[in-house]
C-alpha positions in Angstrom: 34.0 5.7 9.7 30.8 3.4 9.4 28.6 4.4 6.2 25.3 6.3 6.8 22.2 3.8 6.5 18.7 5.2 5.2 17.4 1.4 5.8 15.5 3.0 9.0 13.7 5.5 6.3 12.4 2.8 4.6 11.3 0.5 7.2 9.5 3.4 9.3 7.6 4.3 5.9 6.9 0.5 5.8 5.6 0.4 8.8 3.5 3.9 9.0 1.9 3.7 5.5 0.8 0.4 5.9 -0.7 1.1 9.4 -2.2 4.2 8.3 -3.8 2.6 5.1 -4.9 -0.7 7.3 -6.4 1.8 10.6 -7.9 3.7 7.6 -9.7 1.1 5.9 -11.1 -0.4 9.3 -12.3 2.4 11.1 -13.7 4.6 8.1 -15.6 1.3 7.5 -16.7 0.7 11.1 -17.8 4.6 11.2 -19.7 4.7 7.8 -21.3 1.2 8.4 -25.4 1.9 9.1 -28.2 -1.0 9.3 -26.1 -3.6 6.7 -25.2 -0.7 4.3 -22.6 1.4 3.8 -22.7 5.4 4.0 -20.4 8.4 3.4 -18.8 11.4 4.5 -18.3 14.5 2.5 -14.9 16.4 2.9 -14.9 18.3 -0.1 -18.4 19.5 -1.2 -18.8 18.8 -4.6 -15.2 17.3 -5.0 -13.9 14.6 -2.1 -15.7 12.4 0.2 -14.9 9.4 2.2 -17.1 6.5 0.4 -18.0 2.8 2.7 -19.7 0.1 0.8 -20.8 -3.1 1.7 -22.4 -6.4 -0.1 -25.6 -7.8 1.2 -23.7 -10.9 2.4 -22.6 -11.9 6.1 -19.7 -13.7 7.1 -20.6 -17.7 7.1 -16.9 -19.0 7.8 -16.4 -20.0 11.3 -12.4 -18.9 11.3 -10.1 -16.8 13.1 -10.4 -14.8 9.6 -13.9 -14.0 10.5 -13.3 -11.1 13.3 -11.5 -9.8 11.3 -13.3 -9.5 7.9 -16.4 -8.2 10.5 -15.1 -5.6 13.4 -16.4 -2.8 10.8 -20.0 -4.4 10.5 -21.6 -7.7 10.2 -22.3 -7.9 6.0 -18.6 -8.1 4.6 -17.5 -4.8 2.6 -17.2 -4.3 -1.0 -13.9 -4.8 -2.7 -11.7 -4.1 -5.4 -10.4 -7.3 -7.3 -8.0 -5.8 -9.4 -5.1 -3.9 -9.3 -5.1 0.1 -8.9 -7.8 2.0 -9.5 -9.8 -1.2 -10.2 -7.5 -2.6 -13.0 -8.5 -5.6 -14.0 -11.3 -6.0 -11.3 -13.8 -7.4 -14.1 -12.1 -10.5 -13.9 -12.4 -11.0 -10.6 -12.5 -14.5 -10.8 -8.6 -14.8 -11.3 -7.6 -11.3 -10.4 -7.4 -11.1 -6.7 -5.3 -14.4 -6.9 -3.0 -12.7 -9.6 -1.9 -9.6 -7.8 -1.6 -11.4 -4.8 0.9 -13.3 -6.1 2.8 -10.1 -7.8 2.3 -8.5 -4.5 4.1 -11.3 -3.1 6.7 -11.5 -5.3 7.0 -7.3 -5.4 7.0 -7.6 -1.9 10.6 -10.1 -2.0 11.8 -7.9 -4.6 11.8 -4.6 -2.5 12.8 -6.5 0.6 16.1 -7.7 -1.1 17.0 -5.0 -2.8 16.8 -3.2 0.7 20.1 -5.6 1.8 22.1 -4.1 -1.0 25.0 -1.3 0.4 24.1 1.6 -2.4 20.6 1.1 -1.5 20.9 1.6 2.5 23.1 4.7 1.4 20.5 6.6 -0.8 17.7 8.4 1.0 15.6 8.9 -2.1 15.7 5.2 -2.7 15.0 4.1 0.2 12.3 6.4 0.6 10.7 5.4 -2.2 10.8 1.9 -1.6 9.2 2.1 1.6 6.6 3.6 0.2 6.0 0.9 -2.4 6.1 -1.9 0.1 4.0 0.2 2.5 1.0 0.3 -0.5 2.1 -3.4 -1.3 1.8 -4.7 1.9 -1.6 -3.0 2.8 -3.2 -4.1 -0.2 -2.1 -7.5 -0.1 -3.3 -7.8 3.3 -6.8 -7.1 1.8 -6.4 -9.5 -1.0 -5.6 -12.2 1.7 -8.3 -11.7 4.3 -11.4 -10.0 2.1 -10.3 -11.4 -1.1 -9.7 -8.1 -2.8 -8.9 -4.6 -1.6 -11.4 -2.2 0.3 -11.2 1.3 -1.0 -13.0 4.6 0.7 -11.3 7.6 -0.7 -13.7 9.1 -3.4 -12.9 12.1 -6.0 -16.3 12.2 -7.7 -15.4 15.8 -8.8 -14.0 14.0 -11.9 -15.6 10.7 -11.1 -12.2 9.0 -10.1 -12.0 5.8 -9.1 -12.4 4.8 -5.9 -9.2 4.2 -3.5 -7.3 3.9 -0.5 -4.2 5.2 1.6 -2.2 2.3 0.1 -2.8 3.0 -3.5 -1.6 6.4 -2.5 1.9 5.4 -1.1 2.2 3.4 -4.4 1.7 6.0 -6.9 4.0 8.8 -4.8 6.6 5.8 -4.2 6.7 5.1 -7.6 6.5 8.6 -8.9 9.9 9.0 -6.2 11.3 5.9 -8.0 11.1 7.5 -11.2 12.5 10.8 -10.0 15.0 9.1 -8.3 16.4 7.2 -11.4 16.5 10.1 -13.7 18.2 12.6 -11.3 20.7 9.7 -9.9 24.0 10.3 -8.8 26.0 7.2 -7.8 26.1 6.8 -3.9 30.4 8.1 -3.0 32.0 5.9 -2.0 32.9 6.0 1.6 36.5 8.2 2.6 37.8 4.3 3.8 37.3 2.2 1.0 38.9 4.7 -1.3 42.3 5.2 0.4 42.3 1.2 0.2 42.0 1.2 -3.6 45.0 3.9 -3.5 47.2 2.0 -1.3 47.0 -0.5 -3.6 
C-alpha cells in the first residue's frame, strides 16, 4: 500500500499564500494610489485599516522590471528594508541585500526538507512549511523587484507595525512549526516496511 503524501498541502499553501500576499500588495496599492501619494482604507474604526504609501520618486530604469515596480502608480511605493515588522530596516543600506539572501537560502532549506519521506507523511509539517515558504517567497519577491517589502496592513489600535499577507503566513507557519515539534509523534511506519523488518 503506497504511503499517504501531504507534499500537495504544502505546495497548494505555497502557491495560495504567496498569490494572495503578491495580488494583495498590487492591487491594494493600485486602489489606494491618488495624484503621486498614497491613501488608506479603514476596516476597523479606531483599530485596522489598509495603509498605501508611496515615495516622491518615479521609476527612471528603462527595464522589464519597471512595469512591474509601476502597475500600482507611477512614483514607486514605500518599503520595508528589513525583516518582519521592520527589523532591521534602519540599515537599509545592507538589509534588503541580507534577507534576501536568508530568504534564499530559507527558501532551499524548506524546499529540501520537503523531499524527505517523514516529512511528505506529516500534515502538520507540511502545513507549516508551506506556509513559511509561501511568506518567504512573497517577500523575497519584493526584496528583488522594489528593493524591500511593501506592507499595507495597519493595526494603529496599538500602533503595530505595518505588514503584509506574507508576514502573516510566516508568523502562523512558524507558530505551526513550533506546535508541531512539541506535540510530535513520529510518522508509523507504513504496514509494508514493518512486516519486512519481521521477516527478517
Amino acid at each position: 500500500m503506497p504511503e499517504r503524501s501531504f507534499r500537495w498541502l504544502l505546495w497548494t499553501l505555497v502557491l495560495v499564500g504567496a498569490s494572495f500576499d503578491q495580488a494583495g500588495k498590487y492591487l491594494v496599492f493600485k486602489w489606494l494610489y491618488s495624484d503621486g501619494a498614497g491613501g488608506e482604507y479603514v476596516l476597523v474604526p479606531g483599530a485596522f485599516k489598509l495603509l498605501s504609501q508611496f515615495t516622491d520618486k518615479p521609476e527612471t530604469a528603462e527595464s522589464w522590471l519597471a512595469p512591474l515596480r509601476t502597475w500600482s502608480g507611477a512614483m514607486l511605493p514605500k518599503v520595508n528594508h528589513g525583516a518582519l515588522f521592520g527589523l532591521g530596516g534602519e540599515y537599509k543600506k545592507y538589509a534588503n541585500g541580507i534577507f534576501a539572501t536568508v530568504s534564499v537560502i530559507a527558501a532551499l532549506a524548506i524546499m529540501f526538507w520537503s523531499t524527505r519521506p517523514s516529512t511528505a507523511r506529516d500534515a502538520p509539517l507540511c502545513a507549516a512549511l508551506g506556509l513559511i515558504l509561501a511568506g518567504t517567497l512573497g517577500n523575497l519577491y519584493d526584496r528583488l523587484i522594489f528593493g524591500g517589502v511593501r506592507d499595507f496592513l495597519y493595526f494603529h489600535w496599538f500602533e503595530w507595525p505595518v505588514f503584509n499577507i506574507a508576514d502573516c503566513c510566516l508568523v502562523c507557519g512558524a507558530c505551526l512549526l513550533l506546535v508541531q515539534a512539541m506535540w510530535n509523534h513520529p510518522a508509523k511506519q507504513p504496514q509494508e516496511s514493518k512486516e519486512v523488518a519481521l521477516s527478517a
